[in-house]
VMD Tcl script that builds the backbone (N, CA, C; Angstrom):
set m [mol new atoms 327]
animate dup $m
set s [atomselect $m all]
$s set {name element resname resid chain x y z} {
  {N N UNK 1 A 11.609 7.253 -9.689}
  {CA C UNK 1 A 10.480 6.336 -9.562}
  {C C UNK 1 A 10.956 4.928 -9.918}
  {N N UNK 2 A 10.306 3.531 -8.853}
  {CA C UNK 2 A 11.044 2.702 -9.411}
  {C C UNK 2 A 10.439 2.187 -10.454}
  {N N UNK 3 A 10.966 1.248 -11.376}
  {CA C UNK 3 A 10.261 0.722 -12.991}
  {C C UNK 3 A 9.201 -0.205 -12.014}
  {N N UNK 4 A 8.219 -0.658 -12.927}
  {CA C UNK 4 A 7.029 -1.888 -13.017}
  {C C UNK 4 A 6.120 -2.241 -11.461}
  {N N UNK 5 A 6.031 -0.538 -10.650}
  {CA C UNK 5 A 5.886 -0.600 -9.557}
  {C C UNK 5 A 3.707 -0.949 -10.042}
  {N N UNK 6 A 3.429 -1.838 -9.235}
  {CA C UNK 6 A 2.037 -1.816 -9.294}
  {C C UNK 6 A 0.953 -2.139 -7.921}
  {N N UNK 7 A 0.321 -1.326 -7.752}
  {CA C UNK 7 A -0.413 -1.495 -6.740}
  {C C UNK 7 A -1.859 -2.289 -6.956}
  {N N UNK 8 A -2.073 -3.376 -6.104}
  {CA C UNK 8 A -3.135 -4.098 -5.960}
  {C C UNK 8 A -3.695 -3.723 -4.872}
  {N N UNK 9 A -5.316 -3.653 -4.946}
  {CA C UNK 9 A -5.869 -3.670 -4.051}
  {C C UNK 9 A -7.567 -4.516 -3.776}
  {N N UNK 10 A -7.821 -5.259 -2.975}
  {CA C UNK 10 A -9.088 -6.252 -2.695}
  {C C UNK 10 A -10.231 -5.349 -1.585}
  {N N UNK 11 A -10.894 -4.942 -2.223}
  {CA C UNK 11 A -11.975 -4.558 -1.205}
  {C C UNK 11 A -13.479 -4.743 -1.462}
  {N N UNK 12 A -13.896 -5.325 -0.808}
  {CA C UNK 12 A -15.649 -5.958 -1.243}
  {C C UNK 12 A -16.048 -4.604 -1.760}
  {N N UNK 13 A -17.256 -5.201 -2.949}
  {CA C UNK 13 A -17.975 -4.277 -3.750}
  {C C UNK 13 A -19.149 -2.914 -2.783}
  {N N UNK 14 A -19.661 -3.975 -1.876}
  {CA C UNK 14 A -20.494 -3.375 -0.576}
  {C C UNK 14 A -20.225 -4.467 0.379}
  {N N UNK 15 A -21.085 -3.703 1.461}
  {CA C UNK 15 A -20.994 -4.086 2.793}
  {C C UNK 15 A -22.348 -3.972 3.597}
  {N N UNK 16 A -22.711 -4.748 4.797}
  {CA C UNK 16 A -24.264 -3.584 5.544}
  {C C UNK 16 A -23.418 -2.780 6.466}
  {N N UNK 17 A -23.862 -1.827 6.700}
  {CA C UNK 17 A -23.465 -0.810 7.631}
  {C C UNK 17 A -23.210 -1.295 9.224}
  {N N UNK 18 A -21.745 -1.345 9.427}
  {CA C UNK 18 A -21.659 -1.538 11.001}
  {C C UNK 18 A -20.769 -2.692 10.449}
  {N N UNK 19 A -20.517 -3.483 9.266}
  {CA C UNK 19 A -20.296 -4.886 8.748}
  {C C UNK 19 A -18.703 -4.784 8.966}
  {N N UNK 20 A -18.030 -5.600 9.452}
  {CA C UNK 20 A -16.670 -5.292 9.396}
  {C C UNK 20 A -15.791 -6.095 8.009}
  {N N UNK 21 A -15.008 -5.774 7.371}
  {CA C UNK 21 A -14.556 -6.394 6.275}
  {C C UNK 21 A -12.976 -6.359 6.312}
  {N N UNK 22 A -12.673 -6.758 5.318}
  {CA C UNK 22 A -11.028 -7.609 4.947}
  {C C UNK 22 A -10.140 -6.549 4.342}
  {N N UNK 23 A -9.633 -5.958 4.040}
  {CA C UNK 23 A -9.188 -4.734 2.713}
  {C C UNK 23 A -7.556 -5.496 2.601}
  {N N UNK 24 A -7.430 -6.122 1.212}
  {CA C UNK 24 A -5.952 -6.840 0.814}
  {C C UNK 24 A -5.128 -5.660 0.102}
  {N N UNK 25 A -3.939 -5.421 0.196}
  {CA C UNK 25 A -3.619 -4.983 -0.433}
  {C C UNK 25 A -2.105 -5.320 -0.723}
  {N N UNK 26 A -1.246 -4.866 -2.046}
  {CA C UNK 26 A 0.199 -5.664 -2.452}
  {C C UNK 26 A 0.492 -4.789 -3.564}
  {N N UNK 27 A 1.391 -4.395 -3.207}
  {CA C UNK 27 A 2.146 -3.668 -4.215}
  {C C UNK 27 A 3.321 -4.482 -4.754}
  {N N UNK 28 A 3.746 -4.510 -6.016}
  {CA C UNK 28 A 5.008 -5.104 -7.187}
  {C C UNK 28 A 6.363 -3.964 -7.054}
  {N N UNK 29 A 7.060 -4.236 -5.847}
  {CA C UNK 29 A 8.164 -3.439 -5.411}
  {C C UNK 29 A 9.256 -4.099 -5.128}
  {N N UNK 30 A 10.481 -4.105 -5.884}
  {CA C UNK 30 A 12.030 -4.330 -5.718}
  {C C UNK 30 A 12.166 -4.612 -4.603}
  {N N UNK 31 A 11.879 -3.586 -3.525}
  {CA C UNK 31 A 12.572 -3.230 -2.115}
  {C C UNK 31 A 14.056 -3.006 -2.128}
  {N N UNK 32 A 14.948 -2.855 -2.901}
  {CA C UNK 32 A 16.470 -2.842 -2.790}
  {C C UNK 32 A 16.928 -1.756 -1.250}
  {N N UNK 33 A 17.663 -2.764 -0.341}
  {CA C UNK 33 A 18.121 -2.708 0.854}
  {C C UNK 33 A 19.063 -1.125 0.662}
  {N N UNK 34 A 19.661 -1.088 -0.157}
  {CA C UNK 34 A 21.005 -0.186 -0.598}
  {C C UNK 34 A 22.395 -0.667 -0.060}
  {N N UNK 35 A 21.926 -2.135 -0.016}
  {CA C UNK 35 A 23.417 -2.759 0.544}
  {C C UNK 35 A 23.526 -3.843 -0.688}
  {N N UNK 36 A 23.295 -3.692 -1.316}
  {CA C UNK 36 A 23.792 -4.897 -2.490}
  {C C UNK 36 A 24.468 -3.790 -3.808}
  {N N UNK 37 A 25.103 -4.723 -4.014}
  {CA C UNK 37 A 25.899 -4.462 -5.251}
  {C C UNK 37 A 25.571 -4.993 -6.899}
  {N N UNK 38 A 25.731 -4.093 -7.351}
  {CA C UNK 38 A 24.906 -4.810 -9.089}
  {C C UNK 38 A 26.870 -5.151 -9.609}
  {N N UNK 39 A 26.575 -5.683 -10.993}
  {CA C UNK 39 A 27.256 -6.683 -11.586}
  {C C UNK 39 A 28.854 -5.634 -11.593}
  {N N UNK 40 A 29.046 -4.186 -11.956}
  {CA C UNK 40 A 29.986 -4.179 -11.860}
  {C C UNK 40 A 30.171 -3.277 -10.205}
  {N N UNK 41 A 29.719 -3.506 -9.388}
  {CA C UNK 41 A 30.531 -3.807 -8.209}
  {C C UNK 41 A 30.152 -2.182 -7.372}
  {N N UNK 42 A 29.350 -1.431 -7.980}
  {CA C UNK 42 A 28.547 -0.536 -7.214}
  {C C UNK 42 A 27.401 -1.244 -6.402}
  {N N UNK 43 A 27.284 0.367 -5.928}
  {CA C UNK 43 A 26.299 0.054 -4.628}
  {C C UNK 43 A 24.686 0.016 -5.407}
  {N N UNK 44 A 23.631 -0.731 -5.042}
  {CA C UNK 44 A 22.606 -0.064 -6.090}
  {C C UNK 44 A 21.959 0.831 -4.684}
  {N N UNK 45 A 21.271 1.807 -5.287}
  {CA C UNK 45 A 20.469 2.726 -4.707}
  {C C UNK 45 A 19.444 2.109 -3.644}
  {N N UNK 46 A 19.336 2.326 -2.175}
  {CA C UNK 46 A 18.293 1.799 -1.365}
  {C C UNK 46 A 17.204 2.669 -2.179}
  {N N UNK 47 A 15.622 1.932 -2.236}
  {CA C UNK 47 A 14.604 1.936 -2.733}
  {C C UNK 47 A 13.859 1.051 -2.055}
  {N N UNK 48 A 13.179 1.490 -1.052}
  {CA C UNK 48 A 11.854 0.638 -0.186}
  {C C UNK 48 A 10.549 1.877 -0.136}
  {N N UNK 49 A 9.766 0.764 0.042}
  {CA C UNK 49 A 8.646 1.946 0.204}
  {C C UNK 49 A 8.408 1.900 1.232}
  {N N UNK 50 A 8.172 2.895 1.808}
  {CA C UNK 50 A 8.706 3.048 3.655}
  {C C UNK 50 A 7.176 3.569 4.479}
  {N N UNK 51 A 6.556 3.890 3.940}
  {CA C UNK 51 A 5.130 4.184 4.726}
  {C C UNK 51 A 3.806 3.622 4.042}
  {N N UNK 52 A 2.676 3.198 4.455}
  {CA C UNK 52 A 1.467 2.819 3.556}
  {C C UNK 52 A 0.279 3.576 4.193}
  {N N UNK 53 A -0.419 4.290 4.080}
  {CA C UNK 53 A -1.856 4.844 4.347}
  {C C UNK 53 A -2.819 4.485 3.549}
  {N N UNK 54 A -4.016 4.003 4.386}
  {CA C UNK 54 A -5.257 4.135 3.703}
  {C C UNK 54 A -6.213 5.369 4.278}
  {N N UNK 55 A -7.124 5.799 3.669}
  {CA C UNK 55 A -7.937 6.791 3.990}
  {C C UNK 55 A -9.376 6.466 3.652}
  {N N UNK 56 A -10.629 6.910 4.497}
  {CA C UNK 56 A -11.703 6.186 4.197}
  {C C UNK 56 A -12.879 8.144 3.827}
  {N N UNK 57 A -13.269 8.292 2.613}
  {CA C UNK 57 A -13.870 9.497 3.157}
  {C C UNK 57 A -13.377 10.700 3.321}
  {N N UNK 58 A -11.870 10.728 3.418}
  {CA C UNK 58 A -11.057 11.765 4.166}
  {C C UNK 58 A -10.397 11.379 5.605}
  {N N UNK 59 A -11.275 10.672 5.655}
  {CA C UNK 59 A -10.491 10.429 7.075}
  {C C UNK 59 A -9.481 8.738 7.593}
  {N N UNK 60 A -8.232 9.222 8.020}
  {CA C UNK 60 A -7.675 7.843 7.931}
  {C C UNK 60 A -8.364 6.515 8.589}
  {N N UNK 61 A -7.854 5.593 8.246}
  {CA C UNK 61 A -7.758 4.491 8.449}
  {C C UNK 61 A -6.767 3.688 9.323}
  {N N UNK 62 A -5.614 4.079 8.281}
  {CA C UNK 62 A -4.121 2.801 9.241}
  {C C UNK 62 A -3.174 4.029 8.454}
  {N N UNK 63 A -2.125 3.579 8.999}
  {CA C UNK 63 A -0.724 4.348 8.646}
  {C C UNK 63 A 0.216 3.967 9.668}
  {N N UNK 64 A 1.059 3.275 8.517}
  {CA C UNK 64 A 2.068 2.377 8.548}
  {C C UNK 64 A 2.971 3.305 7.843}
  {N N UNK 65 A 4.405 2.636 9.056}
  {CA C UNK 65 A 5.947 2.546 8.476}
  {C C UNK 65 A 6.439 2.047 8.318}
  {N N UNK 66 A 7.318 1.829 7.122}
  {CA C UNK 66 A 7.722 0.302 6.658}
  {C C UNK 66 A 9.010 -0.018 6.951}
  {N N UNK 67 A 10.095 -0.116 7.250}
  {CA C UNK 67 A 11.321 -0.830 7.582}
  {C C UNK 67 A 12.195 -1.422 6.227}
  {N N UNK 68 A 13.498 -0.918 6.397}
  {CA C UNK 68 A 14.239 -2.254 5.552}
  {C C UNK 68 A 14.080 -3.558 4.930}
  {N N UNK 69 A 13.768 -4.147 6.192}
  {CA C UNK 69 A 13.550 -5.583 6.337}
  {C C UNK 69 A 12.586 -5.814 5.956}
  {N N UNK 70 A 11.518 -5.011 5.346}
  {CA C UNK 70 A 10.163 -5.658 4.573}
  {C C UNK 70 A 10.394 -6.488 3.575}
  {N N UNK 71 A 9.563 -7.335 3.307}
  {CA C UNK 71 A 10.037 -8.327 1.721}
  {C C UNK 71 A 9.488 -7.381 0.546}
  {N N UNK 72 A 9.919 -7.763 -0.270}
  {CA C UNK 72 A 9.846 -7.526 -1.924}
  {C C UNK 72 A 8.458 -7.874 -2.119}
  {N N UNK 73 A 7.288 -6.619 -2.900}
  {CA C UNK 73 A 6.373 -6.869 -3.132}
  {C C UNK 73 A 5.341 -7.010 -1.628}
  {N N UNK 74 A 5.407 -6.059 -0.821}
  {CA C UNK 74 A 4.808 -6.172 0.491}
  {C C UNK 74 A 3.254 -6.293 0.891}
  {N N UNK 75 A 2.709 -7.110 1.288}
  {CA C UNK 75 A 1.393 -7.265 1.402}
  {C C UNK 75 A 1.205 -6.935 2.846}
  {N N UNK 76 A -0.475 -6.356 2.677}
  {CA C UNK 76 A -0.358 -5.709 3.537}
  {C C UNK 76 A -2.560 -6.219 4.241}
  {N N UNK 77 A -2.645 -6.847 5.128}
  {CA C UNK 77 A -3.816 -6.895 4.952}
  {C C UNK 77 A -4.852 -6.704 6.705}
  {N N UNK 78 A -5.644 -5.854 6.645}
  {CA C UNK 78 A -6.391 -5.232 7.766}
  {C C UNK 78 A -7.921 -5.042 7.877}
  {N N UNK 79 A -8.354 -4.930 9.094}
  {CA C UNK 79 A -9.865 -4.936 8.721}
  {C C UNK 79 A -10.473 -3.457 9.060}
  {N N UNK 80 A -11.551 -3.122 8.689}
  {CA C UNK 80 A -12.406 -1.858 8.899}
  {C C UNK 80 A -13.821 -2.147 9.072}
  {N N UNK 81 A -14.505 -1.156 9.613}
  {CA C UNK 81 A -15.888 -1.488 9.905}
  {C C UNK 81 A -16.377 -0.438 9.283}
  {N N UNK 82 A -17.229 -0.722 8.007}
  {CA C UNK 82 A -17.780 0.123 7.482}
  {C C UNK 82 A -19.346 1.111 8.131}
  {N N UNK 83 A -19.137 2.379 7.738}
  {CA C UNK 83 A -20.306 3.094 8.365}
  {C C UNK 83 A -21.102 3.763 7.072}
  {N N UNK 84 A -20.427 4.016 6.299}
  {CA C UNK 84 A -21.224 4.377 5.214}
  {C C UNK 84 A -20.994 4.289 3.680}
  {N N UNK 85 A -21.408 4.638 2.731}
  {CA C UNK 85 A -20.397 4.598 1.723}
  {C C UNK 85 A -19.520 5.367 1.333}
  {N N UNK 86 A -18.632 4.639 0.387}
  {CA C UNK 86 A -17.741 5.594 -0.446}
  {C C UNK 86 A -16.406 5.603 -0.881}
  {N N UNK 87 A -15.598 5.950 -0.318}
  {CA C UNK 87 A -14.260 5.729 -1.298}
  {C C UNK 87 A -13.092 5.503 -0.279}
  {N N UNK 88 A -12.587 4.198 -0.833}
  {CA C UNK 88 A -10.974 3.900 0.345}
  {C C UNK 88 A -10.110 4.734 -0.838}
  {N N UNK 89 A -8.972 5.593 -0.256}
  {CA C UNK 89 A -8.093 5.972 -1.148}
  {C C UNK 89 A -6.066 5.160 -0.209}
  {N N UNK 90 A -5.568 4.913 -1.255}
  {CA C UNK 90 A -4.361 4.006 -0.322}
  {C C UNK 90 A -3.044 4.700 -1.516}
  {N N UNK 91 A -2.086 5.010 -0.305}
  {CA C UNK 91 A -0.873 5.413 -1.062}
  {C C UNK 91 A 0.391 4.944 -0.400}
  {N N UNK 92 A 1.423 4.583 -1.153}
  {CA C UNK 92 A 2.240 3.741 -0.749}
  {C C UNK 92 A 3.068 4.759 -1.070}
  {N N UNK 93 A 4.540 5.141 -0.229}
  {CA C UNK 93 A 5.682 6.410 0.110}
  {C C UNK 93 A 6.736 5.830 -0.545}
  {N N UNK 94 A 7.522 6.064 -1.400}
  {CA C UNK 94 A 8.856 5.452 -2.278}
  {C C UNK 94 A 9.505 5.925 -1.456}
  {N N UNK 95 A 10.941 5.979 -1.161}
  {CA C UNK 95 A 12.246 6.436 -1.047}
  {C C UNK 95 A 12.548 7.439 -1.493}
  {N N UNK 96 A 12.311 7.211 -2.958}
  {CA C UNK 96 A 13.057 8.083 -3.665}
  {C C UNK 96 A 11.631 9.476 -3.773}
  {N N UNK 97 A 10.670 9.322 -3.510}
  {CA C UNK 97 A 9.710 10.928 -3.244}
  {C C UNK 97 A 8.352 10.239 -3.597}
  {N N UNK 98 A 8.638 9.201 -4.712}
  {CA C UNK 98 A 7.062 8.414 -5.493}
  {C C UNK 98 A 6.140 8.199 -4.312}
  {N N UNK 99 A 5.409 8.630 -5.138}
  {CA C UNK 99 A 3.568 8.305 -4.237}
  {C C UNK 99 A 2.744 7.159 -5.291}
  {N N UNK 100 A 2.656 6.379 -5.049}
  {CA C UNK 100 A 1.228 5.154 -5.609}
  {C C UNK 100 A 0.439 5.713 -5.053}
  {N N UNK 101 A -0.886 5.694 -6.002}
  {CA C UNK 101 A -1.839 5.868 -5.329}
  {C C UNK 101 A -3.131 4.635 -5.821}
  {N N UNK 102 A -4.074 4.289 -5.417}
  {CA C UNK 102 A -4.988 3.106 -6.024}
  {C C UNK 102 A -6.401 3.977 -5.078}
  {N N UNK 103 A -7.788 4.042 -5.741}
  {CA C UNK 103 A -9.029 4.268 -4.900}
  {C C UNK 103 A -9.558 3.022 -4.898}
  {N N UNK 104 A -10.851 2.718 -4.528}
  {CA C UNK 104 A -12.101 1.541 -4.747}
  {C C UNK 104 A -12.951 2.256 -3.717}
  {N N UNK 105 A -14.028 1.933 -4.341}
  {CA C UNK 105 A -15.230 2.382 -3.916}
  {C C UNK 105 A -15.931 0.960 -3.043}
  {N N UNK 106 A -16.869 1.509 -2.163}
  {CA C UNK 106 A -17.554 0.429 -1.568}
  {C C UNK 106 A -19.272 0.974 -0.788}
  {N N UNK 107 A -20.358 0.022 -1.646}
  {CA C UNK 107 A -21.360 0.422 -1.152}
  {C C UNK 107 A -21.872 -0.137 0.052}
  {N N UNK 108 A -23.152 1.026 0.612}
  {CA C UNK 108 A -23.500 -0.195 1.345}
  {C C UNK 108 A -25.002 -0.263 0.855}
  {N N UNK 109 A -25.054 -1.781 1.839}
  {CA C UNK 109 A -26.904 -2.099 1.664}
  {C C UNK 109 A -27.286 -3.750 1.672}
}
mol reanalyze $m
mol bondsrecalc $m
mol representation Tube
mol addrep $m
């Protein structure tokens, strides 16, 4: 697991039904390529987080694969049209097996 990994996430408190909204989200991730070298002259371990899902309810949302070339600390931001209430759940895929996970709830009315 990598150290001081943290997941952020922005999603309005409620919504009216049919309302389309913003959902931010950013995780606090290294990204190490596995092509750099630390001070005495090894390789350090590639460590990216390589997929992101959100889920609304049970049922998805987006699902994303992430690439090498992502930056450090990857933001990630999309819209949804809410139909009812209840719970976004979002998990971000380590390299190395780690799952983040973050919920937020969202009403409507």
């Amino acid at each position: 697991m990598a150290k001081n990994v943290k997941p952020r996430v922005k999603v309005p408190k409620s919504a009216a039904v049919g309302e389309s909204i913003v959902i931010k989200t950013l995780i606090k991730h290294k990204m190490e390529s596995g092509q750099r070298k630390d001070k005495d002259g090894k390789t350090i371990p590639r460590s990216i987080i390589n997929r992101f899902v959100c889920d609304f309810n049970g049922q998805n949302v987006i699902d994303v694969s992430l690439e090498p070339a992502i930056s450090t600390n990857p933001f990630i931001q999309f819209e949804a049209v809410v139909l009812e209430a209840g719970e976004y759940r979002f998990f971000w895929y380590d390299d190395d097996g780690s799952v983040y996970e973050k919920t937020k709830k969202i009403a409507v009315g």
